[in-house]
N, C-alpha and C positions, 0 to 999 in steps of 0.2 A: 641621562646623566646630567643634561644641562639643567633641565628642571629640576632636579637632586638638589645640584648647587646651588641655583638660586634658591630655591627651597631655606637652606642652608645657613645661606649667608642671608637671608632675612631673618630669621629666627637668632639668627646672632645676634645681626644689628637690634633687634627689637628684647632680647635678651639685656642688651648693652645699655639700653637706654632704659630701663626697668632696673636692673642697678644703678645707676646716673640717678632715679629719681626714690630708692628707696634711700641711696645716700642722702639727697638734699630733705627726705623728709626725716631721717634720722639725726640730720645734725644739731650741732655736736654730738658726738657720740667717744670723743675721746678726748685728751689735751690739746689744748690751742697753745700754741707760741708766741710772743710780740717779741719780734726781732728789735732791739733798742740800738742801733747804729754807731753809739757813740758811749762812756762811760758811764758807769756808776756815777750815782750822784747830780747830774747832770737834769738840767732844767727837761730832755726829752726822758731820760730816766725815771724822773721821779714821773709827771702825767704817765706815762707806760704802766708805773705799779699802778699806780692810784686807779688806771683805769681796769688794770687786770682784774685787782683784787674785786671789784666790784663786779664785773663782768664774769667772776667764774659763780657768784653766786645767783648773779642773775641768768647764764647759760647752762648752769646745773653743770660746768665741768670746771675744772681746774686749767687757769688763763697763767704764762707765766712770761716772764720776762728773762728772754736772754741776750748779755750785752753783746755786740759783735762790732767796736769799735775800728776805726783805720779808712785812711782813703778819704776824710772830708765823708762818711759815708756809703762810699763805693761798696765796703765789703759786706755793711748788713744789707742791703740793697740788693746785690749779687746771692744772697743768702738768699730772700724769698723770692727772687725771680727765678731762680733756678728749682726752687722749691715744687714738688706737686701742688696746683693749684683747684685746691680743694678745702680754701678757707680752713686749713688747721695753722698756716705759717703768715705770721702777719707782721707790718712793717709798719711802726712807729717814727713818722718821717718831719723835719721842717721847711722851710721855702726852699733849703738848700738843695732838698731833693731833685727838683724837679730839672736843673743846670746842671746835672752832673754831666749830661751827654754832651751837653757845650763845652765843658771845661773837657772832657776825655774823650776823646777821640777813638775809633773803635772797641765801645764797648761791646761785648758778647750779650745785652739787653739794652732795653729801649726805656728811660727812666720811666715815660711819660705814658708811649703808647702799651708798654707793656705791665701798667700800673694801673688798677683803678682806685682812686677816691671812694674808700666807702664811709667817712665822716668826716668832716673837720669840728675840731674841739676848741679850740683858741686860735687868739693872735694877741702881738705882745709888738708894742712899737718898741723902737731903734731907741736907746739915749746913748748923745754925744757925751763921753766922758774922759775927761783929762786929768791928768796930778796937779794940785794948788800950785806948784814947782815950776810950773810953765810957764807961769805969768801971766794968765788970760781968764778973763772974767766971764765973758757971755760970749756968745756963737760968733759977730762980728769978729771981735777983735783975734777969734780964734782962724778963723779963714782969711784975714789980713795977712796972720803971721804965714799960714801956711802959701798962701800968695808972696809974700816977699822971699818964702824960703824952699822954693819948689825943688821937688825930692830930697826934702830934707825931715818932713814932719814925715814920723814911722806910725802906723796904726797896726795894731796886730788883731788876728780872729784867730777861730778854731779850725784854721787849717782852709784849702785851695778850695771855696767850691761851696763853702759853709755860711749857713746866713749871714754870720757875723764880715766874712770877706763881700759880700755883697751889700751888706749895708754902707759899708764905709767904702768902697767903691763905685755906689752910687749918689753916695753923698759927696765925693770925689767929681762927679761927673754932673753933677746939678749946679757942683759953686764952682767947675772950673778951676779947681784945686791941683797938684801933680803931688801925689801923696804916695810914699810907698809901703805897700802893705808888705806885712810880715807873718806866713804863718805858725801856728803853736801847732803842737800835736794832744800836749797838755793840757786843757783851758788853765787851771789854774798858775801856770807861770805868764798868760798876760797878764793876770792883776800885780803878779811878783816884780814883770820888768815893766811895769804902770809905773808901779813906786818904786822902784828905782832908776826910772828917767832914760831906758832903755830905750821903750818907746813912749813918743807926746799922747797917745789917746787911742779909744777904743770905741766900739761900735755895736754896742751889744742890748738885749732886753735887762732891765732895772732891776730883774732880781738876783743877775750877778755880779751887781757892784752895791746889792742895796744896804748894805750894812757899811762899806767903804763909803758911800755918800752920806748918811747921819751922821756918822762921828768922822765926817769932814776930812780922810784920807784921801780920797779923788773927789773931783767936782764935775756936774750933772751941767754940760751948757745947751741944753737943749734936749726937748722929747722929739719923736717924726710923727707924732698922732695932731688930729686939728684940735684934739684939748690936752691944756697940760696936767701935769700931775701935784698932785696936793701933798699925797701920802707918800711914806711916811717923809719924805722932803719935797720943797716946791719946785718942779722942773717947766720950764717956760716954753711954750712951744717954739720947734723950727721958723712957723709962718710969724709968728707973731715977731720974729726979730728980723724979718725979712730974708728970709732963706725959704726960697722951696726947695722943702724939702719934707718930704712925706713917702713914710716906712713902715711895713709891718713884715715882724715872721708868723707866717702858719703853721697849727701844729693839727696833724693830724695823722686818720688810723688807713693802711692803704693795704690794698691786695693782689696778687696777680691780676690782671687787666682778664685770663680765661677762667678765672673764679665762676661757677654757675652763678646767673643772676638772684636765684633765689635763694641762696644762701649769704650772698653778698648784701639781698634786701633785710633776712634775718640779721645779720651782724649790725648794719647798719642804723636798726631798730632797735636795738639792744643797746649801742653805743649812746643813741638818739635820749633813752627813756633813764639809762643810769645817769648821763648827763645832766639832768635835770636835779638829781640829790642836792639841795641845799649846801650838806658839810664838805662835798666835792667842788662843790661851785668855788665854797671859800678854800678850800688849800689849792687851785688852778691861782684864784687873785692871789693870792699868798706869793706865787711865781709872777707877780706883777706880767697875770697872761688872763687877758680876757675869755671867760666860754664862748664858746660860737655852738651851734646847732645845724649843721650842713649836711643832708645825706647825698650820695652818690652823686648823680649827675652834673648837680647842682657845685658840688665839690670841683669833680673835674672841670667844668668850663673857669671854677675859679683859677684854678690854678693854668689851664691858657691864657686868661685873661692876665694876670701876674706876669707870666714868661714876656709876653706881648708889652707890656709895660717897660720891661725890663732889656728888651732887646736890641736898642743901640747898647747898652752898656755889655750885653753877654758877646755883640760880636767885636766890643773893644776889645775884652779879655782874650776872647779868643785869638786875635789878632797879635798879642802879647806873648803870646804860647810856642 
């Protein structure tokens, strides 16, 4: 009878893993999802279509996006970790991702280790932005004020945990600033209480203030990249006015960390090859957000490498909690 069982239970096991791999050579073989964390509209929204749409014809299946905003994150996150991890459920994520476990304290998933990097598509540096109403010209005399006026200059982001709270947190903690952030659940009410002087300034990528910068309703006092910006207004970099200060959010496509590798390699290469389309290339810059070309591995050490950067300032936060 023992021999029966083993018998048995090898034939299973070996059953088990013969499905395991006629799935990975069939895949796709049904709809894929890109979980989009955050709104409609929204700078991770829009790359999510953009990328879906091309990716259902380069997958031969139909790629969709669904929003699952709230939590800085948290809940589309919670969405595909929880998900079967069998590359149909996928997470369209930015720097903000990877700090959620710092910022939240027993999560039911692990941002980092329970995530893998299977591209990175862009990065999009930080511009300081304030209303003309402030009275402050260039990045100096903006960190003066905020130094003579500690907890009193308000910066607002997209909520606890969100790149935007980490950029101007970090910028916070480079100049030695005492700045209180404020978060929205909304994005678009910080540009509302921008101008109207609710709060002095913001800390976001340039293509959601970039129409308020041309026609001169908020002012750009500095980009966090080592060059500045030309288009479509001149933004002068951080270093060059004597502020270190250097920033980028990453945007990229992630999947359960127990994902099979070889479907993980397919997606990855798929991500990799539609990325290169010229008329994609230009609506990412359109989102004043650089392409990048990063598959898998190379992905993940990015994003320890970042946490790592960033970690006097994630155990301030925490500390704060």
């Amino acid at each position: 009878m023992r021999v029966i069982a083993l018998l048995a239970a090898l034939l299973a096991g070996w059953m088990g893993l013969a499905t395991q791999a006629r799935a990975e050579d069939q895949y796709p073989s049904r709809v894929i999802t890109i979980v989009a964390p955050i709104t409609a509209g929204t700078t991770i929204d829009i790359l999510a279509r953009l990328y879906a749409d091309r990716l259902s014809v380069k997958l031969g299946q139909q790629v969709v996006v669904l929003n699952r905003p709230g939590a800085g994150g948290l809940i589309g996150a919670q969405a595909v970790a929880t998900a079967p991890a069998d590359g149909y459920t996928l997470l369209f994520a930015n720097s903000g991702h990877a700090i959620l476990g710092t910022l939240n304290k027993n999560l039911p998933f692990d941002p980092v280790r329970d995530f893998s990097g299977v591209a990175l598509v862009g990065e999009a540096p930080t511009v300081v932005t304030v209303a003309p109403s402030l009275g402050v010209s260039n990045l100096k005399e903006f960190v003066a004020l905020a130094k003579s006026k500690p907890g009193e200059v308000n910066y607002g982001s997209a909520g606890i945990g969100t790149a935007t709270h980490l950029a101007g947190a970090y910028f916070a903690l480079k100049t030695g600033t005492d700045m209180v952030h404020v978060p929205y659940t909304v994005s678009a009410t910080i540009i509302a209480d921008l101008l109207g002087g609710r709060i002095q300034a913001s800390f976001v990528p340039v293509a959601f203030v970039q129409q308020l910068l041309a026609d001169g309703r908020l002012r750009a006092l500095a980009v966090s990249s080592k060059e500045p910006v030309t288009e479509p207004v001149a933004i002068p970099t951080a270093l060059s006015q004597g502020v270190d200060y250097t920033n980028a959010t990453w945007y990229g496509i992630l999947a359960s960390a127990k994902t099979p590798k070889p479907i993980l390699k397919k997606l990855s290469e798929a991500i990799s090859e539609v990325g290169k389309d010229a008329e994609l290339q230009a609506k990412i810059r359109a989102q004043a957000i650089e392409p990048r070309d990063m598959p898998l591995e190379k992905f993940d050490q990015s994003i320890l490498a970042d946490m790592a950067r960033l970690d006097p300032l994630l155990k301030a936060i925490a500390e704060k909690r």
